[in-house]
N, C-alpha and C positions, 0 to 999 in steps of 0.2 A: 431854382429848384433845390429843395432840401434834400439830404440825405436819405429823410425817412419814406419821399414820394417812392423813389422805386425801388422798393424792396418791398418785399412779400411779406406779410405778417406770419410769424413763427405758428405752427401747428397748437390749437389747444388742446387739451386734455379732452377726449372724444368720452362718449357714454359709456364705454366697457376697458376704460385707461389698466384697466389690473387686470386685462386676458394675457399677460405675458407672465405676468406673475404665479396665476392662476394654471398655468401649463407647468410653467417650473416646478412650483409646490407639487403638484400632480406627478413630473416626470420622478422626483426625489421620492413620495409615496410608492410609486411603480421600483424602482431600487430597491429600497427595504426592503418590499415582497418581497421580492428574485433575491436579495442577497441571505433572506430568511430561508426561502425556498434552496436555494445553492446548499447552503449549511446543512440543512435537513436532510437532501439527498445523499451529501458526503460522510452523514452520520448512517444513512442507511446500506450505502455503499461498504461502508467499515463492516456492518454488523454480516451483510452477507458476503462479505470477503472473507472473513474469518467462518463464518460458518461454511464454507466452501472450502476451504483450509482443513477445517477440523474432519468433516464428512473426508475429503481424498485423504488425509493419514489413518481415518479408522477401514475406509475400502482398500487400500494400497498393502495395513497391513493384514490384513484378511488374504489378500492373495498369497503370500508367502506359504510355505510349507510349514508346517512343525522344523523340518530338520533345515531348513534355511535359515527358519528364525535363531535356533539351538546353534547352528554353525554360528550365523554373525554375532548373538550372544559371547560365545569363547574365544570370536579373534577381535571385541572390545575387551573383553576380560585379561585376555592376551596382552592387550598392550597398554591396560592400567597398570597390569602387574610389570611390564620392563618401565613404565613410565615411573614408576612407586621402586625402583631397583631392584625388585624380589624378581629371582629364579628360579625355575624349576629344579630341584636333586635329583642327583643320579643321568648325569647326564642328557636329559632328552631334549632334544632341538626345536624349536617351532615346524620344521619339515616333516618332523614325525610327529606330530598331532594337529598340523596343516597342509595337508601337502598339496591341496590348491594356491597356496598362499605365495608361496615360493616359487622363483623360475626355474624350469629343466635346464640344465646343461648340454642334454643332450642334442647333437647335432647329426 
């Protein structure tokens, strides 16, 4: 008995040998898309996130009052001008033209 009697002859190349291939190419096409599509949504995502952004700072400042706005106005102004070392003359305090700004002592 030769070696060759009992072994089984190896698998040929069957009629459709490139459906493996043909699935692969296919699942790599499918990637693109979705990786195309992914990108696309993230660009759309951006665009209404900032637009979502810009809309609540133009309704946010709508709510404020005039004199809220005017307030927080003069205690940025306030503290460019200590941060820039300019003082106010004639002694006046932040207390006296903030006096929300300051804590009471009183007990």
């Amino acid at each position: 008995m030769t070696q060759s009697e009992g072994k089984t002859p190896a698998p040929g190349p069957s009629g459709d040998h490139l459906e493996s291939y043909r699935r692969m190419v296919e699942m790599q096409r499918q990637i693109i898309e979705l990786v195309k599509k992914h990108e696309q949504s993230k660009r759309e995502f951006e665009q209404l996130r900032e637009q979502v952004s810009h809309e609540m700072a133009l309704f946010c400042g709508r709510r404020r009052s005039p004199t809220a706005r005017a307030r927080r106005l003069a205690v940025r102004t306030w503290h460019r001008l200590r941060r820039f070392g300019l003082r106010l003359k004639g002694g006046v305090n932040a207390s006296d033209i903030f006096p929300s700004s300051t804590r009471s002592t009183e007990t």
